[in-house]
Each structure stands twice: as structure tokens, then as C-alpha cells.
MIPAFI-505986 format. One record per residue (C-alpha): x, y, z; residue in three letters. Coordinates in steps of 0.5 Angstrom, whole numbers, padded with zeros to 4 digits, always signed. Each point is the difference from the previous one (the first is absolute). Layout:
BEGIN
XYZALA
...
This chain:
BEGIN
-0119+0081-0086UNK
+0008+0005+0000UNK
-0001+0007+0000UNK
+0004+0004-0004UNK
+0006+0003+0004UNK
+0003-0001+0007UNK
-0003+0003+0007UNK
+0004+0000+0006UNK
+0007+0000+0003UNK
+0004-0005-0001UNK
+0002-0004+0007UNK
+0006+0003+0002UNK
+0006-0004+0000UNK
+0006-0004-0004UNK
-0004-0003-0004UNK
-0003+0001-0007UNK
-0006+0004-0001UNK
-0007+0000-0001UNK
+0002+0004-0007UNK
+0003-0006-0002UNK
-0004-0004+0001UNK
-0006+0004-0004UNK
+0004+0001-0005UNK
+0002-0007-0001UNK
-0008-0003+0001UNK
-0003+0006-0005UNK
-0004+0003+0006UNK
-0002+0002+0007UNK
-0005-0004+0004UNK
-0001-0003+0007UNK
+0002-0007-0002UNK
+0006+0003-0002UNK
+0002+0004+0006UNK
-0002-0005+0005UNK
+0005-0005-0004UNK
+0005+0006+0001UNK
-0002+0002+0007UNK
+0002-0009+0000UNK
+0006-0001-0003UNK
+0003+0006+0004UNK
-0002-0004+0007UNK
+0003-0006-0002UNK
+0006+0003-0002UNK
+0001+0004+0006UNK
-0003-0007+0004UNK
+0006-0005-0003UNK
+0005+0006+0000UNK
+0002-0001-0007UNK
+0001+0005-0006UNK
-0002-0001-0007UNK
+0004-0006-0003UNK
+0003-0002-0006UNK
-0002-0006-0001UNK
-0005-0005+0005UNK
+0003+0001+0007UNK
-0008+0003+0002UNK
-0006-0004-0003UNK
-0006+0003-0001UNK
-0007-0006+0001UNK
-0006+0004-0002UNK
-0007-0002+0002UNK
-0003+0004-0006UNK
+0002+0002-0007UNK
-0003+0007+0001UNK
+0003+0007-0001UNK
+0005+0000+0007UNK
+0004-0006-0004UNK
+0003+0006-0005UNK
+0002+0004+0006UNK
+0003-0006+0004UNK
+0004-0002-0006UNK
+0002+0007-0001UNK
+0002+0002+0007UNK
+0003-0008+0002UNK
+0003-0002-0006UNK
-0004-0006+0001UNK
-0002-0001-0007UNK
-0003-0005-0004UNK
+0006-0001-0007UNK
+0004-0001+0006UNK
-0004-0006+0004UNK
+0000+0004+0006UNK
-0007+0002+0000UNK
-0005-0006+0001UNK
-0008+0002-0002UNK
-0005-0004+0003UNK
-0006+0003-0001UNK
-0004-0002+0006UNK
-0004+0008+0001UNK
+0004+0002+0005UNK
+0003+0007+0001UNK
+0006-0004+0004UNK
+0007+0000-0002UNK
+0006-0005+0003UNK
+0007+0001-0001UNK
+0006-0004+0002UNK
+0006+0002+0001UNK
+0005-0006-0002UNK
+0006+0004+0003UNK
-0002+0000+0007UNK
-0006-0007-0001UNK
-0005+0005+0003UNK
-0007+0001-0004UNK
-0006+0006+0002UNK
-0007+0000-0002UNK
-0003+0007-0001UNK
-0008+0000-0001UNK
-0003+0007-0001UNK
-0007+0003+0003UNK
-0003+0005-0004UNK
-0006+0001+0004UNK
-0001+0007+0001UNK
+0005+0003-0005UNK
-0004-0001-0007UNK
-0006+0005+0000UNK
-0006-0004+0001UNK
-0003+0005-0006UNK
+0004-0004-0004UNK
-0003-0007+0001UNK
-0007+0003-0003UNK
+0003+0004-0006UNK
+0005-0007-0002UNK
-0005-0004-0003UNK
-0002+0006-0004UNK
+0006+0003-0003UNK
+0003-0007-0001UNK
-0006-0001-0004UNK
+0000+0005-0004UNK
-0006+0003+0003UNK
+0003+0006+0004UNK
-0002+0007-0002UNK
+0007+0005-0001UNK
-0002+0003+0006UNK
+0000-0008+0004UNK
+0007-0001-0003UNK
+0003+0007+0001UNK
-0003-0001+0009UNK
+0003-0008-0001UNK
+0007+0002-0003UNK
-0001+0005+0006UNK
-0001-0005+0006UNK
+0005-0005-0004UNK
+0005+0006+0001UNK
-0002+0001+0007UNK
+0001-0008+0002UNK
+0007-0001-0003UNK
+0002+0006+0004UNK
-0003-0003+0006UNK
+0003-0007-0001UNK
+0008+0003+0000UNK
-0001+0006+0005UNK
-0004-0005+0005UNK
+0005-0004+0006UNK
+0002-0006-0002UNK
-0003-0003+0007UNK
-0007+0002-0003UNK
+0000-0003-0007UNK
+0005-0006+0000UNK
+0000-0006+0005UNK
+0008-0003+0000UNK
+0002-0006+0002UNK
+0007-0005+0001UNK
-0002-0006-0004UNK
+0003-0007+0000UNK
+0001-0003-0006UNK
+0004-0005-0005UNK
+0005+0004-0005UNK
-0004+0001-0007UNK
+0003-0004-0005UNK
+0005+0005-0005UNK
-0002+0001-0007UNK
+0003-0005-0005UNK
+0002+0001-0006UNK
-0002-0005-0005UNK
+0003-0002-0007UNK
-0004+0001-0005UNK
-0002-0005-0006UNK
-0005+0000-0007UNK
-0007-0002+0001UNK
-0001-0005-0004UNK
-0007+0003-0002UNK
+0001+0007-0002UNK
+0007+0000+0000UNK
+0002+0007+0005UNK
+0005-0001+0005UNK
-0004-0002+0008UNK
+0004-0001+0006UNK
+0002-0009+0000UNK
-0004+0000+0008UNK
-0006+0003-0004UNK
-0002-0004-0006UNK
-0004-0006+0001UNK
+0000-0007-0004UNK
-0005-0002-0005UNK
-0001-0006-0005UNK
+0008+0001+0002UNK
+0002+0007-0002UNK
+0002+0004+0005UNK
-0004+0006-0001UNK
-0002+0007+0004UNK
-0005+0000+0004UNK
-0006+0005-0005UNK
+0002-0005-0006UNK
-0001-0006+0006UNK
-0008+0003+0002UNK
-0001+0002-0007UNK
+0001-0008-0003UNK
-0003-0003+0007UNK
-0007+0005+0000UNK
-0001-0001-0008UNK
């Protein structure tokens, strides 16, 4: 669950703020600040400033809230290609610098820094058990750990490692083309072929499931 409103201070330095990334994502949490505490670990590792356009890719292991501040605070966004979501679970982060071939890993470890009061309030608040008191002590802990997440020094809370890997495959632009189906406009590489029309790919499971 996000709380209302940020808590902390910003890590300082050139980069963006963890204000913006709240204002972007509609929230503050932990989830959220450990993306921030990430993105600006990553940045400082590869020695790179916010792109314009895909010099840095960012590839996730989750589809969780610290993707919103890795997008605001890299510019690795998804319209843009440059962000890659493989949602394995995994609070871990890759990056890849295409100027200089080099690519870091950064894990996160919150073990400690989330109020272990909140793992027994959790199941009650998202259930929509929790008494107003109960919301008002969760929303308090919640505060208390997003401050502990972007005060707590980078050794303690990210593992960061130099990686090898192949350069991610750049984002293409496809031309678009009519399904032959439903007739909207579908990128030619997505569509699929059947009973010889070429047709995208929601027309193609509704004929091939009925």
C-alpha cells in the first residue's frame, strides 16, 4: 500500500528528486524510495546523467512501484524502449550504458529498515479489516521506513556490481497496418495471420479461442 505523502530527504546530489518521483508515481512508499535510492546508485556507478534518449537502459526484474522512480530519475522509460520489465519478483535492477559497453546490477536489501510492525498490520489494512487507529499506526511505520530507506547509506541497503553483457536490442519502429478483422490501425510486426488475413493479435485469440 502507498502512503499519502513523502517522508525523508532526498539523497543529495545532481540528480533528480525523490519528489519527483512521488509526484510522478501518485505516492510515497518503500517500494518506491528503493527504486529512487537504485536509480541514483546506478547513475552515479555508470558516471552518466539523465538522457535524452537510450544512451542508458534500464532492465527490471520487477513491475513493482521502484520502476515509476527508475524511469523518472534515469529517463529509461518504457514509450521510449529503453526500459525493459521482466517480472520475475525481483527488487533488481540493470542498467546498461550504451556510450561506454559498461552495465551494473544493483539489488536492494530492506531487511531491517521496514518496521517489522508493519508485516503484522499489512494483511489487515489491505483487507480492509484495519481499524482507523490500525491504518493511522500503518501509514505512521510506512512513513518511518521510506525515511529510513533514503537516509540509510548506500552500502547497507544496495548490492552494486559491473556486469557483462550483450547490448540491448534498440527500440524499433514498426510501420502500422489495418487489422483485417476490427479494422484499427496495429504495428505490422504485431499482427498475426489467419484464414489469411493478417490481423492483430486480440482479434487473433478471440477467432483461435471461440
Amino acid at each position: 500500500m502507498c502512503i499519502s505523502s513523502s517522508a525523508g530527504e532526498p539523497v543529495q546530489g545532481t540528480y533528480g528528486s525523490y519528489e519527483q518521483a512521488v509526484e510522478f508515481h501518485g505516492h510515497s512508499c518503500g517500494g518506491l524510495a528503493s527504486g529512487y535510492r537504485v536509480a541514483i546508485a546506478a547513475m552515479k556507478a555508470l558516471g552518466v546523467e539523465r538522457p535524452k534518449d537510450e544512451e542508458l537502459v534500464a532492465i527490471a526484474d520487477t513491475d513493482a512501484c521502484g520502476v515509476d522512480a527508475v524511469q523518472v530519475i534515469t529517463g529509461c522509460t518504457a514509450g521510449k524502449g529503453n526500459l525493459i520489465i521482466n517480472d520475475y519478483g525481483k527488487h533488481a535492477f540493470t542498467f546498461y550504458c550504451r556510450r561506454s559497453n559498461k552495465a551494473v546490477r544493483v539489488v536492494t536489501s530492506l531487511d531491517g529498515f521496514l518496521p517489522e510492525e508493519m508485516n503484522a498490520l499489512r494483511p489487515k489494512v489491505f483487507s480492509g479489516q484495519a481499524t482507523e487507529e490500525e491504518k493511522a499506526r500503518y501509514q505512521e511505520l510506512a512513513h518511518q521506513g521510506v525515511h529510513a530507506i533514503l537516509t540509510a547509506p548506500e552500502e547497507k541497503i544496495l548490492k552494486i556490481q559491473f556486469v557483462d553483457m550483450q547490448p540491448p536490442r534498440k527500440a524499433r519502429i514498426f510501420q502500422s497496418i489495418p487489422c483485417e478483422c476490427c479494422g484499427e490501425m496495429v504495428a505490422d510486426a504485431k499482427t498475426r495471420e489467419h484464414d489469411g488475413k493478417r490481423v492483430c493479435i486480440p482479434c487473433y485469440l478471440s477467432a483461435t479461442n471461440s
